[in-house]
C-alpha positions as CSV (number, residue, x, y, z in Angstrom):
1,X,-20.3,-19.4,75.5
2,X,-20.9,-18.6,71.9
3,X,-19.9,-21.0,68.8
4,X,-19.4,-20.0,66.0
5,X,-20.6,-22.0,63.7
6,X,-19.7,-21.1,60.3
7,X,-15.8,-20.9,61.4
8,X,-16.4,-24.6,63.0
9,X,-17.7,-25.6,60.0
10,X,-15.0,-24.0,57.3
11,X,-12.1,-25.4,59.7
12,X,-13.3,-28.9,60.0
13,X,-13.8,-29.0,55.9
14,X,-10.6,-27.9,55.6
15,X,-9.7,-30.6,57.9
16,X,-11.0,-33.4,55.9
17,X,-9.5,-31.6,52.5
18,X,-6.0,-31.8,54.4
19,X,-6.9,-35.5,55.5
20,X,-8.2,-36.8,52.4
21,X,-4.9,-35.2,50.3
22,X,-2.8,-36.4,53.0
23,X,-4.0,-40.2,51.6
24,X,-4.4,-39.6,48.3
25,X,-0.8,-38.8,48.1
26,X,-0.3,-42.1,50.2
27,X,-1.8,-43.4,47.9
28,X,0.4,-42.5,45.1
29,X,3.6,-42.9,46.6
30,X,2.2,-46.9,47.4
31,X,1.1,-47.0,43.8
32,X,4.6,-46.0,42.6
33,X,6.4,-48.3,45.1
34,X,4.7,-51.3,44.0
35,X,5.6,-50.6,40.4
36,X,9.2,-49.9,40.6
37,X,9.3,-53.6,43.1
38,X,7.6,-55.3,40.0
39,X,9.9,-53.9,37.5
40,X,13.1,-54.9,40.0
41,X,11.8,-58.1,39.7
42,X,10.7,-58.3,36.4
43,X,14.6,-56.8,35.7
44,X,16.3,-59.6,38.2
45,X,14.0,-62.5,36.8
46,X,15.8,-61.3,32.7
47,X,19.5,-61.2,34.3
48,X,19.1,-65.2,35.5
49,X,20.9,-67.2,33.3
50,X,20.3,-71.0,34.6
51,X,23.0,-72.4,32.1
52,X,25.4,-70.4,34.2
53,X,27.5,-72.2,37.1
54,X,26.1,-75.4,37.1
55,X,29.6,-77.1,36.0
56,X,32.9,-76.0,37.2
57,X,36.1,-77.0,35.2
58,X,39.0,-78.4,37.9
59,X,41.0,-78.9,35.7
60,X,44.1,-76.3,35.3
């Protein structure tokens, strides 16, 4: 049985191109995740209003 090695050798670089795009665009989508969580919270921490709700008028 002969290999052939210059076809082994182009298919598993393209291989490790398809792998190493695979996590780079992991990568990315991780990168943009953790930035749209910081701004929700950096938006929910400016909507608190503490001097909201802390006294509640009974009388009608």
């Amino acid at each position: 049985m002969m290999m052939d090695i210059p076809a082994l050798s182009v298919s598993m670089s393209h291989s490790k191109l398809m792998n190493d795009v695979g996590i780079s665009v992991l990568k990315m989508a991780k990168d943009h995740t953790t930035q749209q969580s910081q701004q929700l919270v950096q938006m929910m921490m400016q909507s608190v209003q503490p001097h909201l709700g802390g006294h509640i008028d009974l009388r009608a």
